[in-house]
Every structure is written in structure tokens, then in C-alpha cells.
C-alpha positions as CSV (number, residue, x, y, z in Angstrom):
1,X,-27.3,-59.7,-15.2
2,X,-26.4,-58.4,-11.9
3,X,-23.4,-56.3,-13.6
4,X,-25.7,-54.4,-15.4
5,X,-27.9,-53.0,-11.8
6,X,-27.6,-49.0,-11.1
7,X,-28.6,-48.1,-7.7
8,X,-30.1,-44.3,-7.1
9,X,-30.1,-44.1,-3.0
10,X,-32.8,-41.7,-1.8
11,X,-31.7,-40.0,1.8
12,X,-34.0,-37.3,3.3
13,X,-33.2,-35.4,6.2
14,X,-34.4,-33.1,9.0
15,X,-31.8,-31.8,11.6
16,X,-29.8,-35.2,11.9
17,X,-26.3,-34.0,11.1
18,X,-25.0,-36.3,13.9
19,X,-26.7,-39.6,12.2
20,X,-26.5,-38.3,8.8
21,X,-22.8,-39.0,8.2
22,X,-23.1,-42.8,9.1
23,X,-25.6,-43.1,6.9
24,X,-24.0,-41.4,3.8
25,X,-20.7,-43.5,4.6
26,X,-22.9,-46.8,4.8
27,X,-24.3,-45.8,1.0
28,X,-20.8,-44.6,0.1
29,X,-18.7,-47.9,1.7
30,X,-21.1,-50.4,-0.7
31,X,-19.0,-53.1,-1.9
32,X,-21.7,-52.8,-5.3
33,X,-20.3,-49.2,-6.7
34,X,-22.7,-48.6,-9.3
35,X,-24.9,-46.2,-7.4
36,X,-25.6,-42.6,-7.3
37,X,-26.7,-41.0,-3.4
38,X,-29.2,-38.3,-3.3
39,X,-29.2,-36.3,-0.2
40,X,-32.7,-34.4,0.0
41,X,-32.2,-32.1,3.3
42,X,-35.9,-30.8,4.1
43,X,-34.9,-27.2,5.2
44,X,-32.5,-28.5,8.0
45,X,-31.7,-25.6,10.3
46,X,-28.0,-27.9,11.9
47,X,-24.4,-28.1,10.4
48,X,-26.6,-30.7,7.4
49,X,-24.9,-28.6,4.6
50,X,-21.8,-27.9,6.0
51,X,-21.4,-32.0,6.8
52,X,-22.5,-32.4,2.9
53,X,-20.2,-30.2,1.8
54,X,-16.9,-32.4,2.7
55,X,-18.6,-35.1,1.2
56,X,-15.9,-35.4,-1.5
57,X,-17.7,-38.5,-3.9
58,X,-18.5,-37.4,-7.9
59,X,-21.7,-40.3,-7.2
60,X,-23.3,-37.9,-4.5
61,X,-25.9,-35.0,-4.9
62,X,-27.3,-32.7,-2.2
63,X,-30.6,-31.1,-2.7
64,X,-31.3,-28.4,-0.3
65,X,-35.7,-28.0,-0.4
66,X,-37.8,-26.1,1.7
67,X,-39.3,-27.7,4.9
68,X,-42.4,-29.4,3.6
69,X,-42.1,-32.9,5.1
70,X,-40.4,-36.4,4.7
71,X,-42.9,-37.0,1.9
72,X,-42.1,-33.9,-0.2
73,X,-38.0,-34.6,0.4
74,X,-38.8,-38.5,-0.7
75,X,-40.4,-37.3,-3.8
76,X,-38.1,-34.9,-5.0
77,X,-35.2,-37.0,-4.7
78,X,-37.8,-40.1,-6.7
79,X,-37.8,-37.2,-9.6
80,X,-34.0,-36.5,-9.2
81,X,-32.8,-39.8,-9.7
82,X,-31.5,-41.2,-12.6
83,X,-32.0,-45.1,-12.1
84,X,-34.8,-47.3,-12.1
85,X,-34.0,-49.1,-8.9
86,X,-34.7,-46.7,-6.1
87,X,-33.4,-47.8,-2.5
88,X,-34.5,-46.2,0.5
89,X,-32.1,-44.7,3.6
90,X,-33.6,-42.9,6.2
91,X,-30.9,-40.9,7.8
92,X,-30.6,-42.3,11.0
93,X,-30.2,-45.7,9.9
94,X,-27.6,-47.2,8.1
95,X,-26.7,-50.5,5.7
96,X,-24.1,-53.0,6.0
97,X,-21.2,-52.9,3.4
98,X,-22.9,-55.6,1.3
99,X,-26.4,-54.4,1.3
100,X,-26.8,-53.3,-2.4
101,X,-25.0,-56.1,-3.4
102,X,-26.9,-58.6,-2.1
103,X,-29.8,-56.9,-3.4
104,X,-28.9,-56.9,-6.8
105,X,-27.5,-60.9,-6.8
106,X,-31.6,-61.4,-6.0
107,X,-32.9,-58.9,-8.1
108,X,-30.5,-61.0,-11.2
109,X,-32.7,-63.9,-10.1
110,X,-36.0,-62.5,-9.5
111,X,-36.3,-60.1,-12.4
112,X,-40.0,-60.1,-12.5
113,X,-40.0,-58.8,-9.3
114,X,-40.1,-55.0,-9.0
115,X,-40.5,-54.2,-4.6
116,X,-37.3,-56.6,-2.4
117,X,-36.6,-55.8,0.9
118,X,-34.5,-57.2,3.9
119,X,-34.2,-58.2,7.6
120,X,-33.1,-55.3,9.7
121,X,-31.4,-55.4,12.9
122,X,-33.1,-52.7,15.3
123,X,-31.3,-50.4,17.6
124,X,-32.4,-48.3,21.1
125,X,-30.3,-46.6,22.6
126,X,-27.1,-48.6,21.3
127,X,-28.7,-51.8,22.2
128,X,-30.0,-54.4,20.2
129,X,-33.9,-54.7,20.0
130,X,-35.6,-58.1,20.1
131,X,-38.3,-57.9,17.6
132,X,-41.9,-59.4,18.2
133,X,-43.5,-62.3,15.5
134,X,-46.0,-59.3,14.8
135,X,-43.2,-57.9,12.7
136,X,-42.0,-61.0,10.6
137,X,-41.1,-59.5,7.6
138,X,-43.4,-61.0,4.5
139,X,-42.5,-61.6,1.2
140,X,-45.0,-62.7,-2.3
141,X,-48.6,-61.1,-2.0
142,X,-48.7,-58.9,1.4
143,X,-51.6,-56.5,1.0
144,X,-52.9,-58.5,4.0
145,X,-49.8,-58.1,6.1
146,X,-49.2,-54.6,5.3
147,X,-53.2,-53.7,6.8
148,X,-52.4,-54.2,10.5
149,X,-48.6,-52.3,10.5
150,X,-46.1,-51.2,8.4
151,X,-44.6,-54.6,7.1
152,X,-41.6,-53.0,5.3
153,X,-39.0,-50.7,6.7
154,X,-38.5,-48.1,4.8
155,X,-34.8,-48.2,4.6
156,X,-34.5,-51.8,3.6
157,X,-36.4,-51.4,0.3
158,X,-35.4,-51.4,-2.9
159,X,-38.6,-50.3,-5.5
160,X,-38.3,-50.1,-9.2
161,X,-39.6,-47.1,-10.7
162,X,-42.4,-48.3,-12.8
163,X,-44.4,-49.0,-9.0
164,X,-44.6,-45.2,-8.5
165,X,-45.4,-44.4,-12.1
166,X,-48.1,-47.0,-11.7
167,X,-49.2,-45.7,-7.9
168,X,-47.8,-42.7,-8.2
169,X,-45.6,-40.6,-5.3
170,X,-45.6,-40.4,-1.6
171,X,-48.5,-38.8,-0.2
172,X,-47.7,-35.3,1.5
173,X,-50.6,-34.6,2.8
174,X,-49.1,-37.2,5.6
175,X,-47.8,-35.6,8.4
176,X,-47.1,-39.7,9.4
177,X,-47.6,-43.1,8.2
178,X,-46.5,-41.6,4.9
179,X,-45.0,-45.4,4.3
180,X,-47.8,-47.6,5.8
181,X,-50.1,-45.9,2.9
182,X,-47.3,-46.3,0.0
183,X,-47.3,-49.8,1.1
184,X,-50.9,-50.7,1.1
185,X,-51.0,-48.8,-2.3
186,X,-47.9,-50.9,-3.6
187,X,-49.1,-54.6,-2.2
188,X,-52.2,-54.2,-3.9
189,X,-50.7,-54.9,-7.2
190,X,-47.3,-55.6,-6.4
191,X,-45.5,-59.3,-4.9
192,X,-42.6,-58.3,-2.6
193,X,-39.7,-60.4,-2.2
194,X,-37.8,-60.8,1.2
195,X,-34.1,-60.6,1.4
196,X,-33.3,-63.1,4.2
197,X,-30.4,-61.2,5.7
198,X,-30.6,-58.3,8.5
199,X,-28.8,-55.8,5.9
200,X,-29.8,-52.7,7.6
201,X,-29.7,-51.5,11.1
202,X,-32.4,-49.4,12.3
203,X,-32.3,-46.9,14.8
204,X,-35.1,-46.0,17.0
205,X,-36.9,-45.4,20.2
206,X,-35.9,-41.5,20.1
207,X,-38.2,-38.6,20.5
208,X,-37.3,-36.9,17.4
209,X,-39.0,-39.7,15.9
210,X,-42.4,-38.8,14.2
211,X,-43.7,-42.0,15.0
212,X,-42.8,-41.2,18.6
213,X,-43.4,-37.4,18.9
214,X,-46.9,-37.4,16.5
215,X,-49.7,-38.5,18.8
216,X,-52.4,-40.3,17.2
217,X,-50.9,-42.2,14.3
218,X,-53.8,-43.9,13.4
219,X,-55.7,-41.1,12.1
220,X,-53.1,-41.2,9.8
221,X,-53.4,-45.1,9.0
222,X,-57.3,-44.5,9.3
223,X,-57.0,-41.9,6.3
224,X,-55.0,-44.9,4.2
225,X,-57.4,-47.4,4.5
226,X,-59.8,-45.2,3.6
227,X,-58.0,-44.3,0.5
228,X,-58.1,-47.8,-0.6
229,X,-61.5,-48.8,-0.1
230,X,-62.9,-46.0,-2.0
231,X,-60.0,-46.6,-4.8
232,X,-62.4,-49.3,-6.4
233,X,-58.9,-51.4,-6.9
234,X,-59.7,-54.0,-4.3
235,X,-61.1,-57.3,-4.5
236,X,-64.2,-58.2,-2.6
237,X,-61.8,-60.2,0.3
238,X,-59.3,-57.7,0.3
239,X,-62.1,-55.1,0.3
240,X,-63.5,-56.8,3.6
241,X,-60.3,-57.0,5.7
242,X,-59.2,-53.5,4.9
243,X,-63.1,-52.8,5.8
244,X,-62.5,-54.9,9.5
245,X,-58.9,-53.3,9.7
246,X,-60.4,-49.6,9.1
247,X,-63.2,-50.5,12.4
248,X,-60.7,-52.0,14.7
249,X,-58.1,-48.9,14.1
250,X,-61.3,-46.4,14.1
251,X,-62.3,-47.8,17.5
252,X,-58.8,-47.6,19.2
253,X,-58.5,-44.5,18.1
254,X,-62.1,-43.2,19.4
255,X,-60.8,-44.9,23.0
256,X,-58.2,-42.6,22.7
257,X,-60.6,-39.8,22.2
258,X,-62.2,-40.1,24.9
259,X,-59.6,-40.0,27.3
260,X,-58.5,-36.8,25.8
261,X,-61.6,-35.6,26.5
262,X,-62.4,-35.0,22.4
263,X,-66.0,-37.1,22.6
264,X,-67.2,-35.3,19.0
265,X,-63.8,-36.9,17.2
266,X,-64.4,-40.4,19.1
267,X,-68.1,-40.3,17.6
268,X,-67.0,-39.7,14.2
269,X,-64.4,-42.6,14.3
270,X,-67.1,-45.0,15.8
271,X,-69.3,-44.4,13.0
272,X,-66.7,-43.7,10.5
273,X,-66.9,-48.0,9.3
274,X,-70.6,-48.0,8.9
275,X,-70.1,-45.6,5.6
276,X,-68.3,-48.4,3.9
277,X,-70.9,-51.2,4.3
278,X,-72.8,-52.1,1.0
């Protein structure tokens, strides 16, 4: 039964004291109570813990870690929690009042279901963002969907815990696309089910971004894909469009290369593919 859902709300942080308390208020303003809100600040340098310390709420904990990335701070507050339904905040976005509830009305009908997430309404600079058929949000099997792009926003997800014991953490060695590689790891033996509602607003397009100030991403996405075809988990179809995803992002990003002058790096992308034929 949906009475009977806990709720342990990851939030990491960097240096966003200005969004942070938004976010906390949308986690702490849930018309679903049964939650606990863990706050992983990743060495902020700002007014973070002096924010988090007027946070006045028995449900809220505030783990203050060294800087070692939005990977490391997602996995410590993973091992902090004490639920089995994890949800997802990044701390410059935020939910509606009604996001865990409706969440946990689908997860009461879905139960066999362990990875839900749900439309988002996207943000720059105060405005609303149209969003492009690209980014359709999928739901059932979407190890396909998630090859091209990131298919699910991080802050709309809600991930039982038995998916990381079963893929384990967040990788840190990720300086980026930390989530396009959990999801890729996740879709390949998980269905996803879509929350039809834009629960969460997301708010981008600023260059404090990492997907914004990190040039090259793809090396990044590269590195996934490579993970997964030498995991020996894939099927032979699912093997051959990671395989065709893998060339198309290795030749963008050896184009890229080359304008930057870097010819030696655009000649090991370009060949990069040919050591995963068989």
C-alpha cells in the first residue's frame, strides 16, 4: 500500500546556497510526509552550512564531505539513507508540492517496478523552455533511448535500492555524464516507468553548470559506452547499437579535435570503434 512508502531524498551540493533553499523547502513542503532529506554539501566554500543550519526539520540530515565530485556526494548520501526508495534532487531544481505523492500512488500500482520518473518543466533564465521530441521522456525497456542522451532527469527519479546493489554506485571517476552512465547501466536490466505529470522544474542554461562549463562531454559518454560493451551484459542487438552509438559520438568528438588542433586525440577516437568489431 501506498501508506506504507518511505522516501530518503538525496540533495548534493556545490556552492548553490542561493538555489539550495528552494530546493530543501520543495522536499520539505511534500504533501507525502513520510520522508527523510539528506543534504550532501561537496566541500562548498558559500553560506551552504550556515543556510543548513536554520533548517529547523527532525526529517533533515546535513553531511558536510570533502570536494570530490557530484558522484562521491550522490553516493554517500545512497549509503546514508535509511529507505529503500531513493529520490533524486539536484539543488538547483526543485519539485512541486505533490511530487512524492504522486510517485508513491504509482509505485502502490506498479510494485514490480523498481526505476519511475516524471515530466519536468525546464527553466532558463526564469523562462519556460520548450523541449524538443528528442527528449520525450520513455518509459518500459529504454536501454535504447538512454544510448543517444540522457533520457532521465536526474531530479525526477525515484530508484529503489536493490538497482544499485545490483549495478552498483555512481561512478566517480566521472568528472560528467556521471548520470548518462548510471542510466545505461540501470536500463539494461531495469523497465522504467513514466510519471505522466511535469512534477519537477528544472533549472538550467547557467554556466556553473558542468554540462555547460566541462568541454567535451562525450568523452565522458564515450567512456560509458565503452563500459557496457566490454561488460559482456548486452545482448547481440543491444551490443550493436551501443557499438553504432560509440562510432557516431567517437567521430563528433574527433571533429571536435581537430578544430582544437589535438589531431593525435581525434585519431584515437576515429579508430577507437574498430576495437569492438568481432
Amino acid at each position: 500500500m501506498a501508506e506504507n512508502i518511505f522516501f530518503s531524498v538525496i540533495i548534493p551540493t556545490f556552492n548553490r546556497k542561493s538555489f539550495l533553499e528552494r530546493a530543501v523547502d520543495s522536499v520539505l513542503s511534500q504533501t507525502w510526509k513520510d520522508l527523510e532529506l539528506i543534504v550532501t554539501d561537496d566541500g562548498s566554500t558559500d553560506d551552504t552550512g550556515s543556510f543548513m543550519e536554520t533548517v529547523r526539520d527532525d526529517r533533515v540530515r546535513y553531511l558536510k564531505l570533502p570536494h570530490l565530485g557530484v558522484s562521491s556526494a550522490r553516493n554517500s548520501g545512497i549509503r546514508a539513507a535509511s529507505g529503500d526508495n531513493l529520490a533524486f534532487l539536484d539543488s538547483d531544481d526543485y519539485w512541486v508540492p505533490e511530487k512524492l505523492e504522486r510517485t508513491a500512488w504509482y509505485m502502490s500500482r506498479f510494485p514490480e517496478i523498481s526505476i519511475f520518473h516524471t515530466e519536468e518543466t525546464w527553466l532558463r533564465r526564469g523562462k519556460i523552455l520548450s523541449q524538443k521530441k528528442k527528449h520525450a521522456k520513455p518509459e518500459g525497456r529504454v536501454f535504447r533511448q538512454a544510448l543517444p542522451l540522457c533520457c532521465i532527469g536526474m531530479s525526477t527519479a525515484v530508484v529503489k535500492r536493490k538497482v544499485f546493489n545490483a549495478i552498483g554506485l555512481f561512478d566517480e571517476t566521472f568528472e560528467a555524464c556521471e548520470d548518462y552512465d548510471l542510466w545505461l547501466r540501470a536500463a539494461n536490466l531495469y523497465d522504467v516507468k513514466l510519471i505522466p505529470e511535469p512534477l519537477t522544474v528544472k533549472n538550467g542554461g547557467r554556466p556553473d553548470q558542468l554540462s555547460v562549463k566541462t568541454w567535451g562531454l562525450d568523452r565522458f559518454r564515450i567512456k560509458a559506452l565503452e563500459k557496457m560493451l566490454i561488460s559482456g551484459e548486452l545482448t547481440e542487438e543491444d551490443r550493436a547499437a551501443t557499438l553504432t552509438e560509440l562510432s557516431l559520438k567517437c567521430g563528433i568528438f574527433a571533429m571536435g579535435c581537430e578544430k582544437r588542433s589535438r589531431s593525435s586525440e581525434a585519431e584515437y577516437y576515429r579508430g577507437l570503434p574498430l576495437s569492438y568489431l568481432r
